[in-house]
C-alpha positions in Angstrom: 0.0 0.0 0.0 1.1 3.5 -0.9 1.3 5.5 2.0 0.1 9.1 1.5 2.0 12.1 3.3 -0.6 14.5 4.9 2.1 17.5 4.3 3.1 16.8 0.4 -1.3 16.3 0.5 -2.0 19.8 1.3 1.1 21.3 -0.5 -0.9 19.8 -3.2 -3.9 21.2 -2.4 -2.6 25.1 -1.4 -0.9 24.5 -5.0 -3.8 23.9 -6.9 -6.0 26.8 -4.5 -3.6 29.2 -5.8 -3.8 27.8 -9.5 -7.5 28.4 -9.4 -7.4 31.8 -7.9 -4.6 32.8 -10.2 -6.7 31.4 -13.5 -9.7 33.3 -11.9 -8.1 36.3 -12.2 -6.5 36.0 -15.9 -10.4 35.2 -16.4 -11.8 38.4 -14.7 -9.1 40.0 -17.0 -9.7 38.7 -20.4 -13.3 39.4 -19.8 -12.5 42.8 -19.1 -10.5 43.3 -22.5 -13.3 41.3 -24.3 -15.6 43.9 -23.1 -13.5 46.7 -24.1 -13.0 45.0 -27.8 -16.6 44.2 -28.5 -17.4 48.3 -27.4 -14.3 49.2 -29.6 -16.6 47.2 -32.7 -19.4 48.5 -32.0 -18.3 52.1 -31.8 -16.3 51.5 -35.5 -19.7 49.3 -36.5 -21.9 52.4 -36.1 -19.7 55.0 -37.6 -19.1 52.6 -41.0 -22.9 52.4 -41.3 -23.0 56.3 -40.7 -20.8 56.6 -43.2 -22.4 53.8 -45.7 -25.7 55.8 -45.2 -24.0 59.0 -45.7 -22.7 57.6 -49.4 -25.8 56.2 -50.0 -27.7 59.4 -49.3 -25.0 61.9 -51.4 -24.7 58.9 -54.3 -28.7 58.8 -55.0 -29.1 62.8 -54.5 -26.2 63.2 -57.3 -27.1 60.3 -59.3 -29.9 62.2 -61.5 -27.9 65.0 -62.1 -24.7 63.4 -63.1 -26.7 61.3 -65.6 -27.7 64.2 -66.9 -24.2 65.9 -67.4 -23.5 62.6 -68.7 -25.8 62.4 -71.6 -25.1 66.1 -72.7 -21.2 65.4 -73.1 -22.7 62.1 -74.6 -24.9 63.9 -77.5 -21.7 66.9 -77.8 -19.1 64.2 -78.4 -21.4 61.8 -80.6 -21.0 59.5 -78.0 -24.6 59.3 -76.8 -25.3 55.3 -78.1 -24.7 54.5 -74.1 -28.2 55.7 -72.6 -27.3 53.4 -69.7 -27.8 55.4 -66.3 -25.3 55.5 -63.3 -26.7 52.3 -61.2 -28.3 52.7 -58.5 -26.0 51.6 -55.4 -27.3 49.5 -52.2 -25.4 48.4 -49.2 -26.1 44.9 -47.8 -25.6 44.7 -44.3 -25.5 41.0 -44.4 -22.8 41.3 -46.1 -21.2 44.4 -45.5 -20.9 45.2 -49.7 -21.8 47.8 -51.7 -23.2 46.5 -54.8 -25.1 47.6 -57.9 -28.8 47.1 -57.8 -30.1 44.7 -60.1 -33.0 47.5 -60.6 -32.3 50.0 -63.4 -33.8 53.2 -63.3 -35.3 55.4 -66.1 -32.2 57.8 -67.6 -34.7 60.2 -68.5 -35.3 61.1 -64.6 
């Protein structure tokens, strides 16, 4: 029979207390800085869509008009077989893109 020594026992013990309380802490800690990060995200998350929306907004008030410049250089130069409009742009927040819409719009507008 192995014969256990009461002294190595709670060296043992006191070891793994102090283990626990020390991996406790490093826990407290990365929560802290996980915190910190996700508000850091969130922050940059919410000025990115300002800014999307602000795009969004100038792009479709300036859309109209540039078509418009665009077809007069168009009929000056004798370039005017493209009657395609500037597309109309949407941002997917899914997945974060700015794409063309699939919807074309009237160049005459």
């Amino acid at each position: 029979m192995n014969s256990v020594d009461p002294q190595q026992l709670q060296e043992e013990i006191k070891d793994l207390r102090t283990e626990i309380k020390d991996l406790r802490t490093e826990s407290k800690d990365l929560h802290t800085e996980v915190r910190a990060l996700m508000r850091l995200v969130s922050e940059s998350h919410q000025k990115m869509n300002q800014h999307v929306d602000f795009v969004e907004n100038v792009y479709t008030s300036v859309r109209h008009p540039l078509n418009f410049v665009k077809r007069r250089i168009e009929s000056w130069t004798g370039h005017g077989a493209s009657s395609a409009a500037l597309p109309q742009l949407e941002f997917h927040v899914e997945s974060d893109q700015m794409v063309r819409s699939e919807q074309q719009h009237d160049s005459t507008s």
